[in-house]
N, C-alpha and C positions, 0 to 999 in steps of 0.2 A: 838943854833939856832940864826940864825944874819936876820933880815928882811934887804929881799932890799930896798936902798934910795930910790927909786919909782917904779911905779909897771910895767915898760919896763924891768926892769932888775930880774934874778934870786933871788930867798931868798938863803942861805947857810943852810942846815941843813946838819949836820956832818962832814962838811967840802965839802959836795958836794951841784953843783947850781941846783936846784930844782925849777921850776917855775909853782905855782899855776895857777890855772884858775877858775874863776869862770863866771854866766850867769848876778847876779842882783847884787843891794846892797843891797837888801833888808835878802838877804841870807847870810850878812857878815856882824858877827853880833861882840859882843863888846871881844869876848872870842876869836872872830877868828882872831879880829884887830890888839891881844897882840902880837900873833904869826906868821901871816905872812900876806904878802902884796902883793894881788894875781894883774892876768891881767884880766879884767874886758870884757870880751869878745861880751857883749847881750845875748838877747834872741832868740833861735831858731836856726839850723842847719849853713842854710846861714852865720849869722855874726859870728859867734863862729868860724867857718872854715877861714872866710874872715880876723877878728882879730889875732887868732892866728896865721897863716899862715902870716899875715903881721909883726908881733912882733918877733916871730922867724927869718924871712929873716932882719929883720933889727938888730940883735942881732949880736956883735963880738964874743962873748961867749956864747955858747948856751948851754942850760943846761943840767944835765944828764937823767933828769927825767923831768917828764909833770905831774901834778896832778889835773885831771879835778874834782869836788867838791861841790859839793851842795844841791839842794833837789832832789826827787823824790819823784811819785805818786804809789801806788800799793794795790793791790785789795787783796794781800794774804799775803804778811809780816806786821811785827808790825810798826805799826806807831811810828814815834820819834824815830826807832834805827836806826841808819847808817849799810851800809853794803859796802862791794869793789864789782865791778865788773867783774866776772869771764869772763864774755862775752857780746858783743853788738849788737844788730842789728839796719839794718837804714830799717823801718816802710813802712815810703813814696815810698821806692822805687815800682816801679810796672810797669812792660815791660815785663807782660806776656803775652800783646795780638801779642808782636812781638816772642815770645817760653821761652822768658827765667825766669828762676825760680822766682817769687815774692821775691824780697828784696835783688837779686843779682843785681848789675851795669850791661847793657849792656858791653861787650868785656873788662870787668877788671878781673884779675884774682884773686878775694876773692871770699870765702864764704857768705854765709847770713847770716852768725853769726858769728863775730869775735873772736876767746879766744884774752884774756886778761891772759898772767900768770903769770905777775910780782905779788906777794901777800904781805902783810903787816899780819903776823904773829899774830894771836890771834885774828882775826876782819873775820866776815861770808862774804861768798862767795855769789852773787846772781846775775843772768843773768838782761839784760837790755835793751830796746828798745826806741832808738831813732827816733824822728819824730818833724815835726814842728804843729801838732795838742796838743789842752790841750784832755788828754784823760780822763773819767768821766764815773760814772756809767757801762752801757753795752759794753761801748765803749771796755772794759779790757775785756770780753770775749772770743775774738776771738784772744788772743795775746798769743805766747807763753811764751815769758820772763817773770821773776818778780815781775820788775819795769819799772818803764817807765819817761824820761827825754825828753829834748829838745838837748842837747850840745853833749855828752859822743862823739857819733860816729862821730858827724864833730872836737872836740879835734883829736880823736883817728887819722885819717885819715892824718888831720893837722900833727899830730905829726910823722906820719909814714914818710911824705913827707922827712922829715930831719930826720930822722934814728932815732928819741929818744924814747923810751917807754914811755909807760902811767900809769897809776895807774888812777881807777876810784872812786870817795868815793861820798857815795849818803844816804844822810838821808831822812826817807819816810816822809812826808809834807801831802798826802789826800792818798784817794782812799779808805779809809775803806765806805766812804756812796759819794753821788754821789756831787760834787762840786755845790753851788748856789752862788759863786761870790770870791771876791779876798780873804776876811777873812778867806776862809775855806783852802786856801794855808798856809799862812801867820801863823796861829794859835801856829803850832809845832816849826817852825823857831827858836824862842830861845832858847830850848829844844836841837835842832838839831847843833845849831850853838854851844854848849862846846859839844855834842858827835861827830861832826868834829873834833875841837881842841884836844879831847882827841887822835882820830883816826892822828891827826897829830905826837902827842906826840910818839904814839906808833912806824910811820913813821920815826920818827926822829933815835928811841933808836933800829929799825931793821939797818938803812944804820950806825949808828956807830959802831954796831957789824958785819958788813959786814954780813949780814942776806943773803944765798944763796937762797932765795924766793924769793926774788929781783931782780937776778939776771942780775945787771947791769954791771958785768963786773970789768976788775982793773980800 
């Protein structure tokens, strides 16, 4: 694993460019420093799509793979484990008083729930819902997915735009009881930040064996 000289450019894991991404620093944490040296995108829908989107077009070399990465919140998996995402949805959307299905784009042709199939071998599969709201307490009620983030689906979308796949890696940070301020984010973060690294590790030792879960191609 070669980190990139700064965080415009790809890391090398297995001989292929791979470019993190992540939302805060706060999520990048001293396990995750060793290993690689993501693109720092923000917080919330808009800049995550607007960053990456601008880093890739400015890119000679763009990389094989996209690896969006960080926390998330969930009201039914274990706190502090990481998991990949098998699928995505974007939350916000809502243009059913003009017919169309909640959480579809007006005249795009996706679903309202993205699969995700690239998978990283030995690590749980868990769907995901994207939005620019912190979601808390009741709020998870009415959701289908998992978990629930701010980034995954404007990476995912970003990353479609130029053909590369994604991989989503998402450690749970709250949702077991209902958020009362930044601390109760923040708390798992270190925990969360070596079961990334791990989950990179395991990244790394699939594309060196050419892992067909991957499915990135020659």
């Amino acid at each position: 694993m070669t980190r990139a000289p700064d965080p415009t450019a790809p890391d090398m894991i297995a001989g292929l460019p791979v470019l993190f991404v992540m939302a805060a620093e706060a999520e990048y944490g001293p396990t995750l420093r060793a290993r690689i040296r993501p693109l720092m995108t923000g917080v919330g829908p808009v800049e995550a799509a607007v960053e990456l989107t601008a880093a890739l077009a400015a890119m000679t070399v763009r990389p094989r793979l996209v690896v969006s990465l960080g926390s998330a919140g969930s009201a039914r998996l274990a706190q502090g484990q990481v998991y990949q995402v098998g699928a995505v949805a974007w939350r916000d959307m809502d243009a059913s008083a003009l017919g169309f299905p909640r959480g579809c784009t007006p005249f795009l042709d996706l679903p309202r729930v993205i699969d995700i199939p690239h998978r990283i071998p030995g690590l749980p599969v868990a769907s995901l819902s994207t939005g620019a709201d912190i979601v808390s307490g009741p709020a998870y009620a009415p959701l289908a997915e998992d978990m629930v983030d701010m980034e995954t689906f404007a990476h995912l979308r970003a990353a479609q735009r130029f053909g590369i796949p994604l991989i989503g890696l998402r450690g749970i940070s709250d949702g077991a009881e209902a958020l009362e301020g930044l601390a109760d984010w923040t708390r798992h973060l270190q925990l969360i930040d070596g079961r990334l690294a791990a989950a990179i590790d395991l990244l790394e030792a699939a594309l060196a064996r050419r892992d067909p879960a991957l499915a990135l191609g020659a």
